[in-house]
N, C-alpha and C positions, 0 to 999 in steps of 0.2 A: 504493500500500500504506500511507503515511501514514495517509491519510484511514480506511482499516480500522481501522488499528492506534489510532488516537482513538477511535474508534468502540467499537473491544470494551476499550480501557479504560473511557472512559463506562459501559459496560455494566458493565463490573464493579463502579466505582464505586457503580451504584445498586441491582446484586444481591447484592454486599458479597464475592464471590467468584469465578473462574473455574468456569465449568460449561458442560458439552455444551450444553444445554437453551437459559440464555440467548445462548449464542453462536448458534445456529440460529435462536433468533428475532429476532436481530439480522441472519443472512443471509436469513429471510423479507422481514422489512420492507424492507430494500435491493433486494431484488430485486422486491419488490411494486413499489416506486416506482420503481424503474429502469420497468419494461414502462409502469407508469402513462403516463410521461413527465412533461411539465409540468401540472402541477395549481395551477389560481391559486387555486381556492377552499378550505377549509378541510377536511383530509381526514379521515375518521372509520374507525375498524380495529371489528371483533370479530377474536377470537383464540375456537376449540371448541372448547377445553380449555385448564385450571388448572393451568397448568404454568410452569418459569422461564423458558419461553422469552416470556410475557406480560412481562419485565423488557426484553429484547434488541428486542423489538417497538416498545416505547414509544418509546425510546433512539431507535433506526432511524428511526421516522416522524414521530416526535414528538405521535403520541395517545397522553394519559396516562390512564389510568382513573381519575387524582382529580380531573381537569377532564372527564370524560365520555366524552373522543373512544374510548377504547379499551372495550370489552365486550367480558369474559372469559365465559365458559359452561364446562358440562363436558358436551358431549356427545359426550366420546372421539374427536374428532378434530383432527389438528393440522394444521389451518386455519384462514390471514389471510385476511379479507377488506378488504380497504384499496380506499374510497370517495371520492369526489370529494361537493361538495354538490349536482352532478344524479344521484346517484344509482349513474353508472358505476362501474366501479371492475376492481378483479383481484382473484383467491383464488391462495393460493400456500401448499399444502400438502406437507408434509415426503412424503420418500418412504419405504417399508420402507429401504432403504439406509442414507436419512440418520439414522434410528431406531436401526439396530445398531451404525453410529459412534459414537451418540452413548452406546449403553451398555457398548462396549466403552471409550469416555474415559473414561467415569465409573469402571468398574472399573479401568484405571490408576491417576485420580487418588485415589483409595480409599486405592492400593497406595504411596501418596507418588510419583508420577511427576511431573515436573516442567511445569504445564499450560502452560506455551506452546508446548512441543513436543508434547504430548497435542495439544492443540485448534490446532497449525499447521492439520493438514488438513482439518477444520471451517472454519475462516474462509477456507481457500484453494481446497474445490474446487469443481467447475466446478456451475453453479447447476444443471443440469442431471439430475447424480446426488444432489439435494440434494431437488429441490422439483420441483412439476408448478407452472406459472402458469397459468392460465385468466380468460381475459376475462370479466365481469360487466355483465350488463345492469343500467338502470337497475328495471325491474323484480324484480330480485335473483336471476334466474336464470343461470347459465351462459349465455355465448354460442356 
């Protein structure tokens, strides 16, 4: 839990605040790279929407979009795709689920709640009701 708890202060540090959004895209990226495994070559993200979780993403994988590796889009949907340089890679898309958590946080934190207990269960649960992973060809398709 250390190593989280570094992790979404970084994160905050570079979205200048606590929020649903980039804490979720800081459990994209971890979980993108957790399934990846080892990746020796240099990894590159899109993120399909213009959202704060493009801050939690960078943090996570360490693609930043002012050195290139991360491409942001807004084609309405919130999905990583997180790449190796042959091409491979995973997509690791938020679910409805982790969408309503994240704007029932938001409406706490609105209300002054206190966000580390707001977004405990954001950063704590299980990747599963969070995200869908999906394997990536090198040809860019689903596998």
């Amino acid at each position: 839990m250390t190593d989280s708890l570094d992790l979404f202060l970084r994160i905050r540090a570079r979205h200048g605040h606590y929020c649903p959004m980039s804490t979720l895209g800081g459990r994209l990226g971890m979980a993108a790279l957790s399934a990846l495994g080892d990746a020796d070559e240099e990894l590159t993200a899109s993120y399909h929407i213009d959202t704060c979780a493009a801050d939690g993403i960078a943090v996570a994988t360490g693609c930043l979009q002012e050195d290139g590796r991360l491409a942001v889009s807004n084609n309405g949907c919130h999905r990583l795709e997180l790449r190796c340089g042959d091409g491979c890679g995973v997509a690791a898309e938020l679910t409805a689920t982790a969408l309503e958590r994240a704007a029932v946080c938001r409406r706490q934190l609105d209300e002054g709640a206190d966000p580390d207990v707001v977004l405990a269960a954001l950063r704590t649960a299980p990747v599963a009701e969070l995200m869908t992973l999906t394997a990536l060809t090198d040809e860019g398709r689903d596998a």
